[in-house]
C-alpha positions as CSV (number, residue, x, y, z in Angstrom):
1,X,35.8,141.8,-10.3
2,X,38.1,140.7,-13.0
3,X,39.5,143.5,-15.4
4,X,40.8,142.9,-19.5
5,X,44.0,144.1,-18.6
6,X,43.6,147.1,-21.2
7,X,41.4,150.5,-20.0
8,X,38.9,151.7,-22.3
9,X,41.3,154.3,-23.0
10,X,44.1,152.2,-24.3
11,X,41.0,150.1,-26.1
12,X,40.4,152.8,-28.3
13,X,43.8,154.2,-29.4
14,X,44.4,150.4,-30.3
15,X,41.9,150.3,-32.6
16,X,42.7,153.7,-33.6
17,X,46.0,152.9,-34.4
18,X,44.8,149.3,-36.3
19,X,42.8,151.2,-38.2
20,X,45.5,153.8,-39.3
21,X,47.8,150.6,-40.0
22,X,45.4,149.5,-42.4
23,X,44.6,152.8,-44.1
24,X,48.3,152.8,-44.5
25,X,48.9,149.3,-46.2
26,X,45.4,150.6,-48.3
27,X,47.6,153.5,-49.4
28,X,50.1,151.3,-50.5
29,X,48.7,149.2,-52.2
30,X,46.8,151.7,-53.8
31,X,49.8,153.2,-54.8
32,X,51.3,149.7,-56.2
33,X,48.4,149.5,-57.9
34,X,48.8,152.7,-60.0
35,X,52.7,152.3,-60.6
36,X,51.3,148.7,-62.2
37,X,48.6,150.5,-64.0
38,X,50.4,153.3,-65.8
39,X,53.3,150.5,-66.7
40,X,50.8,148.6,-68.2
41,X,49.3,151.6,-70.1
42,X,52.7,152.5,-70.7
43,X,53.8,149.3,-72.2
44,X,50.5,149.1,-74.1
45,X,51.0,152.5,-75.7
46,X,54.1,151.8,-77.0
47,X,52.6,148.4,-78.4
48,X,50.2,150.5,-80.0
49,X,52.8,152.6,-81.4
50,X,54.7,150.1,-82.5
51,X,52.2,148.0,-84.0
52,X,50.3,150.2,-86.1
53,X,54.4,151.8,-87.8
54,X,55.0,148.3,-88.1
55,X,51.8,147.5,-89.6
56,X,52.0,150.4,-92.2
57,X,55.8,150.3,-93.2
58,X,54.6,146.5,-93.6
59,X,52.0,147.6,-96.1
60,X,53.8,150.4,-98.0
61,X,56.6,147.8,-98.6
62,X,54.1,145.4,-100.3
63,X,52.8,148.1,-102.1
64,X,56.2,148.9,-103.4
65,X,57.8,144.9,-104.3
66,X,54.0,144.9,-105.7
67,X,54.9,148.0,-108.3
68,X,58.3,147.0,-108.6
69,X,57.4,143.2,-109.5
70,X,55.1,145.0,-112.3
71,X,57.1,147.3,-113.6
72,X,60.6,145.2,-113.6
73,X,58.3,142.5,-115.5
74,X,57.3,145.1,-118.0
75,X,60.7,146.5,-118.3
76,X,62.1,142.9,-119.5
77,X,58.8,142.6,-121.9
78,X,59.8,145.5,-123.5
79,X,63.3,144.4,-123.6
80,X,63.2,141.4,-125.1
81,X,59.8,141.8,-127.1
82,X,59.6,145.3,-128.6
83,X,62.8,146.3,-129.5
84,X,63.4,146.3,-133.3
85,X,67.1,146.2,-134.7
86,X,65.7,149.0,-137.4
87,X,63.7,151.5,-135.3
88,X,61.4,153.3,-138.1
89,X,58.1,155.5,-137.3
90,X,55.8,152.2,-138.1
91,X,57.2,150.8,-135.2
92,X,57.7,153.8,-133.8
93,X,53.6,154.1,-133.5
94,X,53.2,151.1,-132.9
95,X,55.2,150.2,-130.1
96,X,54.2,153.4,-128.1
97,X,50.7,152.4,-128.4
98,X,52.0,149.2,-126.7
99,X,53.8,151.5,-124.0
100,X,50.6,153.7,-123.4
101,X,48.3,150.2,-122.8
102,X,51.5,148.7,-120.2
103,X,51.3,152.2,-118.8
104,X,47.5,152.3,-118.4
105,X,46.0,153.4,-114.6
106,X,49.3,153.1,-112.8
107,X,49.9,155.8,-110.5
108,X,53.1,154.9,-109.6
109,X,54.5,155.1,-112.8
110,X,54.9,158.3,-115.0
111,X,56.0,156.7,-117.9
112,X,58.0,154.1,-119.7
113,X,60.7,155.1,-122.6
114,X,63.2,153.4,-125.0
115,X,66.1,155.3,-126.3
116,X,68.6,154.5,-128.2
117,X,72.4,153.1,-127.9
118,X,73.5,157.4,-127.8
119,X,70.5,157.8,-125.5
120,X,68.0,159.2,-128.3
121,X,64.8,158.6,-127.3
122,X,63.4,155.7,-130.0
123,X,59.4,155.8,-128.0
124,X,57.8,156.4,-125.2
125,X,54.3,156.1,-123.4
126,X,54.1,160.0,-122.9
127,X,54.3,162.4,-126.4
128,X,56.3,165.4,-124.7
129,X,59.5,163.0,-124.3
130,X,61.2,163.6,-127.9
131,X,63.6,166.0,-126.3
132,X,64.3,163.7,-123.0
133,X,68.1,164.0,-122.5
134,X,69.0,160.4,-121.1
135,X,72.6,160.7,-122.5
136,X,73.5,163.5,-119.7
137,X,72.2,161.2,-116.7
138,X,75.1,159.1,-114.7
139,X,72.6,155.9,-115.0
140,X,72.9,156.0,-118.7
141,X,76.2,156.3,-119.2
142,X,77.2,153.7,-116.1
143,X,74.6,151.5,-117.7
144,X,76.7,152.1,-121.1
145,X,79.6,151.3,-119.9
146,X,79.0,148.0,-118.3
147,X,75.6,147.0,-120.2
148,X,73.5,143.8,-118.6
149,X,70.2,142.3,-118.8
150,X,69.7,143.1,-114.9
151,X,67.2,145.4,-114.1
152,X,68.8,148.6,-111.9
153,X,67.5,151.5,-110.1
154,X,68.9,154.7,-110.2
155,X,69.0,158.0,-107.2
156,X,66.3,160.3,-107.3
157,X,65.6,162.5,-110.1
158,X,63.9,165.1,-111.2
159,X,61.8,165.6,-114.5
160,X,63.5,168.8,-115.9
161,X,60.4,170.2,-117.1
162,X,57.7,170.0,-113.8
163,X,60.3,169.3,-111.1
164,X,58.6,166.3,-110.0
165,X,60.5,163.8,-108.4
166,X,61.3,160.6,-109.6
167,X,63.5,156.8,-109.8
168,X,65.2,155.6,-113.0
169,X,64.2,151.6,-113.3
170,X,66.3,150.8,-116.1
171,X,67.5,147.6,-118.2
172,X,70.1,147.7,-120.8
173,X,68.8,146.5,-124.8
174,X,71.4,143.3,-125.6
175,X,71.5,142.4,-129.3
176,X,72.3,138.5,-129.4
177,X,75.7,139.1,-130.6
178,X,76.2,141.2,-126.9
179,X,76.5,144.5,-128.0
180,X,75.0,147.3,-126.2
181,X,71.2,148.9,-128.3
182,X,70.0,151.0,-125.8
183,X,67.8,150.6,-122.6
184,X,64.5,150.9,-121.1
185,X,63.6,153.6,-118.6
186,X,60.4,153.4,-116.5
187,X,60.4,156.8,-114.4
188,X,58.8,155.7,-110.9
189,X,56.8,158.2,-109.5
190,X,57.7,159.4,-106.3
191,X,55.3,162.4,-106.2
192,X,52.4,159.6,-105.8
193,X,54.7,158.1,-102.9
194,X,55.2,161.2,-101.1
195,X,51.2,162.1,-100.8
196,X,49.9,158.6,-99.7
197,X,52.4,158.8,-97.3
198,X,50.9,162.6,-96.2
199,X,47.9,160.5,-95.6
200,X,49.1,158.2,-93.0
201,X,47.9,159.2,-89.6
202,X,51.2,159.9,-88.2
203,X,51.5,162.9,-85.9
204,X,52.6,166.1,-86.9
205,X,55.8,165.1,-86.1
206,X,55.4,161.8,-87.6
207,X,57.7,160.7,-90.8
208,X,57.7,158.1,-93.7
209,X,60.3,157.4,-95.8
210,X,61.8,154.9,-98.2
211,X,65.8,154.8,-98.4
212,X,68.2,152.1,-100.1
213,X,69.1,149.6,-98.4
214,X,72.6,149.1,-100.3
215,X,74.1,152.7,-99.1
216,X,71.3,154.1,-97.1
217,X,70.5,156.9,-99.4
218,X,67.2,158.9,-98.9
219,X,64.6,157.9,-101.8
220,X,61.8,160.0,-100.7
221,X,60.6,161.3,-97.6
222,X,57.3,162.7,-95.8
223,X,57.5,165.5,-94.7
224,X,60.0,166.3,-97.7
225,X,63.4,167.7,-96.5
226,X,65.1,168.6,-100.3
227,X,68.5,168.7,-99.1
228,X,68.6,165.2,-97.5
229,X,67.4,163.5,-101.0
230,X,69.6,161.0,-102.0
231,X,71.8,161.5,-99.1
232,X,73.0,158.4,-96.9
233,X,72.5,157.6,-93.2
234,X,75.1,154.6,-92.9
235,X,74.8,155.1,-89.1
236,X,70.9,155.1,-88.4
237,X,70.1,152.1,-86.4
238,X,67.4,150.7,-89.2
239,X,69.9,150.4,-91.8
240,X,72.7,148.7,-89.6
241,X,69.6,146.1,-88.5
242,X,69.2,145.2,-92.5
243,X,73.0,144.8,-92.8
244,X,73.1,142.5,-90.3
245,X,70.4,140.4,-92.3
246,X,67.0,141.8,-90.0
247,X,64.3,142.4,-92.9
248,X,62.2,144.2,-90.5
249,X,61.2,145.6,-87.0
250,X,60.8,148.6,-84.4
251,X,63.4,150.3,-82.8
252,X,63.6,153.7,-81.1
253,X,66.2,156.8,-81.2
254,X,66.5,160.1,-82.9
255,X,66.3,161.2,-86.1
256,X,69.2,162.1,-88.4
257,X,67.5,164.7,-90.1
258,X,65.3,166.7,-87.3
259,X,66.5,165.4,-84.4
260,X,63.0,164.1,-82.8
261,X,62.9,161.4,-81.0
262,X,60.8,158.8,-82.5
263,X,59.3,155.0,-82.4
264,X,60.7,153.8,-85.8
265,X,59.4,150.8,-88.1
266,X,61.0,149.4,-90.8
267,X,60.5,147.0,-93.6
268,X,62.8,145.8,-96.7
269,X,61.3,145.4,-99.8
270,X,61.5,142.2,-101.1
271,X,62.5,143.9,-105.0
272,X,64.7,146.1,-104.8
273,X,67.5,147.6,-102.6
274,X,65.0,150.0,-100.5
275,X,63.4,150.0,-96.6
276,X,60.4,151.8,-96.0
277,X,60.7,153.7,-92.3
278,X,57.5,155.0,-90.6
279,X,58.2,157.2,-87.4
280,X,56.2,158.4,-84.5
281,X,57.0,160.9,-82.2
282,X,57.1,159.4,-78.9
283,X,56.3,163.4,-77.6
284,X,53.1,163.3,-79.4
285,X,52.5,159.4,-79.1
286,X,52.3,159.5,-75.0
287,X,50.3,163.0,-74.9
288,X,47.6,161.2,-74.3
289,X,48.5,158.4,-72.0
290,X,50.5,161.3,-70.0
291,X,47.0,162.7,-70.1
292,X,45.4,159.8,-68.2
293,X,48.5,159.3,-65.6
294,X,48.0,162.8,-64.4
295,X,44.0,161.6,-64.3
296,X,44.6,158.7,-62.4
297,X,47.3,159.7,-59.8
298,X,44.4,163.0,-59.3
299,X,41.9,159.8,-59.0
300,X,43.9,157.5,-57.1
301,X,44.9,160.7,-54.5
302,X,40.7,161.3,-53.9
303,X,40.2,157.3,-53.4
304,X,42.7,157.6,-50.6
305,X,41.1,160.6,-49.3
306,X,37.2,159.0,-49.5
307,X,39.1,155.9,-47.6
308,X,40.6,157.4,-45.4
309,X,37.0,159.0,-44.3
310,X,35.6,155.9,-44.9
311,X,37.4,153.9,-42.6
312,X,37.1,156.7,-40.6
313,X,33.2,156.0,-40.3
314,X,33.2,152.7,-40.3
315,X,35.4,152.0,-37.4
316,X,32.6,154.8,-35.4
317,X,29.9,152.2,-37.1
318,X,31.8,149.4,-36.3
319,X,30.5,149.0,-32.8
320,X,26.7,149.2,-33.8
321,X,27.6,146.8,-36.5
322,X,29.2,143.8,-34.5
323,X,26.0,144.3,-32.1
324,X,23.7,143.6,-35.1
325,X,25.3,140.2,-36.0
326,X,25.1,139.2,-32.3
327,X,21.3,139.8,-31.9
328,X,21.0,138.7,-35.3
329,X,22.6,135.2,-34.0
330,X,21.0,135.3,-31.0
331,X,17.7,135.6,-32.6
332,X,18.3,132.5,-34.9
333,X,19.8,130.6,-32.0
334,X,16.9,131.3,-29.6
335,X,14.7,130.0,-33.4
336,X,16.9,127.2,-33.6
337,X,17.7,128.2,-37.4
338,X,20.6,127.7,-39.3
339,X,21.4,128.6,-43.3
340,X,22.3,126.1,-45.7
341,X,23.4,126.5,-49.3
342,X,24.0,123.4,-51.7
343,X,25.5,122.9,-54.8
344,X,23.9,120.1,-56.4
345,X,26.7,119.2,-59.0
346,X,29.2,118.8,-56.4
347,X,27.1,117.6,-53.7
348,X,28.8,120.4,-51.8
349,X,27.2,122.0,-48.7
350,X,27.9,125.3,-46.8
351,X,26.5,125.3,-43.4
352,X,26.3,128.6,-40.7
353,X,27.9,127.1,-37.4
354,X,24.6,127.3,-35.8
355,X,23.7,123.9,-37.4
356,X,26.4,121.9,-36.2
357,X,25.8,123.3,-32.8
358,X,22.0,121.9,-33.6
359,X,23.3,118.5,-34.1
360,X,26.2,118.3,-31.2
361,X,29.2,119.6,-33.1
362,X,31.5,121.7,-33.0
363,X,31.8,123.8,-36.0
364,X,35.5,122.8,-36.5
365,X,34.7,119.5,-36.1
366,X,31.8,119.3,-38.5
367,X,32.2,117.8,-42.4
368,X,28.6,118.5,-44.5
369,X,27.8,117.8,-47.9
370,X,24.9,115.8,-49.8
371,X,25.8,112.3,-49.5
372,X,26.8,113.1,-45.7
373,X,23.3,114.1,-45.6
374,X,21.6,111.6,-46.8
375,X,23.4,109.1,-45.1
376,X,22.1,111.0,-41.6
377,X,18.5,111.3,-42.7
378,X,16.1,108.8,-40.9
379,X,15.8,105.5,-43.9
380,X,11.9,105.9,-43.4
381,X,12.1,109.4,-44.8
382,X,14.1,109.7,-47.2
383,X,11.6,108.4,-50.3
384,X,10.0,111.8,-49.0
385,X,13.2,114.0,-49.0
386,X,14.0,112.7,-52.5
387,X,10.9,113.4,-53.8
388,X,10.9,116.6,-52.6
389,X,14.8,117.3,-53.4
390,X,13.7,116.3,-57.3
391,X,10.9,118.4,-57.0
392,X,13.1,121.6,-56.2
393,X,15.5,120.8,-58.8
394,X,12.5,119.8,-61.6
395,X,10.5,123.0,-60.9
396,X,12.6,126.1,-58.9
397,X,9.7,126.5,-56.6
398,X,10.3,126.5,-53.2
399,X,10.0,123.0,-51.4
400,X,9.5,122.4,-47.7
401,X,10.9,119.0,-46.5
402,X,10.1,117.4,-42.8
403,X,12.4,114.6,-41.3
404,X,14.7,112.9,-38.8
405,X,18.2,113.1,-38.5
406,X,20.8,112.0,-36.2
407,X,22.9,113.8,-33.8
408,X,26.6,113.5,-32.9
409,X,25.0,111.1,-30.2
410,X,23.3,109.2,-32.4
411,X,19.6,110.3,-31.0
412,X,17.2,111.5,-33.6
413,X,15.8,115.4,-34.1
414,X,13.4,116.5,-36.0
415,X,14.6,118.7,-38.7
416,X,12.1,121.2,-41.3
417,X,14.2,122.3,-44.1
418,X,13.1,124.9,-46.5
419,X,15.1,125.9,-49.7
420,X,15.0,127.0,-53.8
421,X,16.9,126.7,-56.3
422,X,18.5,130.7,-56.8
423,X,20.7,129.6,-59.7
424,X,21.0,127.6,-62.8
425,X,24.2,127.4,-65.5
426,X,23.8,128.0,-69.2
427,X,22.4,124.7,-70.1
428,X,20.0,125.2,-67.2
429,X,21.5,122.8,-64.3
430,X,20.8,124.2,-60.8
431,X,24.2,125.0,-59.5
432,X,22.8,126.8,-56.4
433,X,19.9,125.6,-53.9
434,X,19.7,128.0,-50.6
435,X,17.5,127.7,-47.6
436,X,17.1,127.1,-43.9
437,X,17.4,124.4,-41.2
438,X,15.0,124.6,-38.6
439,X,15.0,122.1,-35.4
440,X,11.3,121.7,-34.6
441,X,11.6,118.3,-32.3
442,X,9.9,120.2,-29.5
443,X,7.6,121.0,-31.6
444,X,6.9,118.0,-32.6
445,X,6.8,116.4,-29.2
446,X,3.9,118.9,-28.3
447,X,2.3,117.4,-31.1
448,X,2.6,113.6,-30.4
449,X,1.4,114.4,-26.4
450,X,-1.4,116.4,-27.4
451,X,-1.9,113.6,-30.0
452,X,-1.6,111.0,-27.2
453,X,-3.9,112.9,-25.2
């Protein structure tokens, strides 16, 4: 009696312990597997952050060059156009009708005016403006002092009579001998700035601003914080990236004037000295993706446990399995049947190694595909196999094909080979023929001595 050299004992615990091996290279893997997927999410959360502030402070800077570019090009119209050197209330009338049509449905303007060298107000799109005092405001006078045709923008002001916020966009009036007139004033409206960018989906502790880009000075600024209007922020990292000639981008750091951290996006506006900055709270921008970590590590902790049982089972099963397969073979050996499966635009074959047992070979030793084939099948039949073979591919149906084939030796079997086409590509090509192999020369030899007989 010869023995294995390992008990029945020692058997088991060696599969035991394979087993826990691979539960154990599972886990890891598993675990690789989730530090991958909550980078990725990570990473694609923060795209998504940064693409849609990005994508907004992209739009809300158009939005602005697109009001500036109107407004500048109305303020030199005016300039240059409507100004009379002899103001009287004929033209008085009739340029403010002028004013009220440049004015028209333009939210983002409350009004335009033209005042005087002294700052008196000369006309103006709105009626209650008679009593506007532009000589008090610093842009006047600094405009006075140094008077040019270049269009300027002053800090942000308030309309004495409603409070509401708004920007001086001024040009000085320039008789053609050089001396100063006067100037036109368009008031830009930075109420109507302030609520569309309440309506930006932004968090709660989201923010959107606009600030100068010549000396960082807050312009306006959702949620409004009063006491930082028209205050600077020389050191905020968006402002030192447009100094150093970067138009636009998203970078990430705390806020000057709350102190949340937040994803920032910032664009310069082409006209103008101003950046518009849209901010989201990376706090509330990762809720929800921390949300889904502590899902999936909960998820990824039951997988191991249902694996773990799993392989549990299936190593108790594994036994019952492996005797299957062999009876299973055994049953198709004792048959003499073998699987085939053919792809008939490569001519490839895939053979079980029951087949090349059936014709002498060894399975390592065995090459199959379609020319291979023919090249094996007896010349007298293969007018037959091809008609058949065409036949399969022609129809789908299922084609029985009887012939002769040689051996490794060279002797001829008889082989009945039964297949279907079980797949076809989008234009409708079979890329898949399956079937069976089925030596039937004793079969066939009954036949012949019974014939004989």
């Amino acid at each position: 009696m010869t023995s294995s050299g390992i008990s029945p004992k020692n058997g088991t615990q060696t599969r035991k312990h394979s087993w826990l091996v691979h539960y154990l290279v599972i886990s890891v893997l598993v675990s690789i597997f989730l530090a991958i997927f909550l980078k990725v999410t990570h990473d694609s959360r923060e795209n998504v952050l940064e693409g849609s502030s990005l994508n907004e402070a992209t739009i809300l800077a158009t939005q602005i060059d697109s009001a500036l570019r109107r407004i500048d090009a109305t303020i030199n119209l005016i300039a240059d156009k409507l100004v009379h050197s002899a103001p009287n209330r004929q033209w008085q009338a009739w340029t403010e009708e002028r004013l009220n049509m440049m004015r028209g449905d333009f939210p983002e303007l409350h009004f335009y005016l033209i005042v005087g060298k002294d700052g008196e107000v000369l006309a103006s799109s709105k009626h209650d403006l008679e009593n506007y005092r532009v000589a008090e405001s610093d842009y006047f006078n600094q405009l006075k002092s140094a008077p040019d045709r270049q269009v300027r923008y002053s800090e942000s002001l308030k309309l004495k009579a409603s409070e509401k916020p708004f920007l001086a966009i001024y040009r000085a009036i320039i008789s053609p001998q050089g001396e100063f007139q006067g100037a036109v004033v368009a008031a830009f409206n930075l109420e109507y700035f302030a609520q569309l960018f309440s309506e930006l989906d932004v968090g709660e502790q989201g923010m959107v601003s606009v600030r100068r880009s010549d000396d960082s000075r807050l312009v306006v600024r959702w949620p409004v914080v009063e006491d930082e209007i028209n205050h600077p922020a020389s050191k905020t990292p968006p402002y030192l990236k447009i100094q150093a000639g970067i138009d636009k981008g998203v970078i990430r750091y705390i806020g000057k004037t709350d102190g949340v951290d937040r994803i920032f996006a910032f664009h310069k506006t082409e006209r103008g000295p101003f950046f518009v900055l849209v901010g989201r709270a990376v706090e509330e921008g990762f809720a929800q993706w921390r949300k889904t970590a502590f899902i999936a590590t909960l998820l990824t902790v039951a997988i191991l446990a249902y694996l773990g049982y799993a392989l549990y089972r299936m190593r108790r099963t594994e036994e019952v399995l492996r005797i299957s397969e062999k009876r299973l073979e055994m049953a198709s050996e004792v048959a003499r049947q073998a699987w085939f499966e053919l792809n008939p635009q490569t001519g490839e074959i895939l053979v079980s190694h029951l087949y090349s047992r059936m014709l002498g070979y060894q399975p390592d030793e065995f090459q199959s595909n379609m020319q291979s084939w023919l090249e094996h099948v007896h010349p007298d039949d293969r007018p037959a196999i091809d008609m058949a073979y065409r036949k399969a591919m022609e129809t789908g149906e299922t084609v029985e094909m009887t012939y002769r084939r040689s051996t490794k030796n060279g002797e001829w079997i008889w082989i009945d080979s039964v297949g279907q086409v079980v797949e076809r590509d989008s234009k409708g090509r079979p890329v898949r023929l399956v079937g069976i192999h089925m030596d039937i020369t004793e079969r066939r030899k009954a036949e012949q001595t019974l014939a004989n007989e």
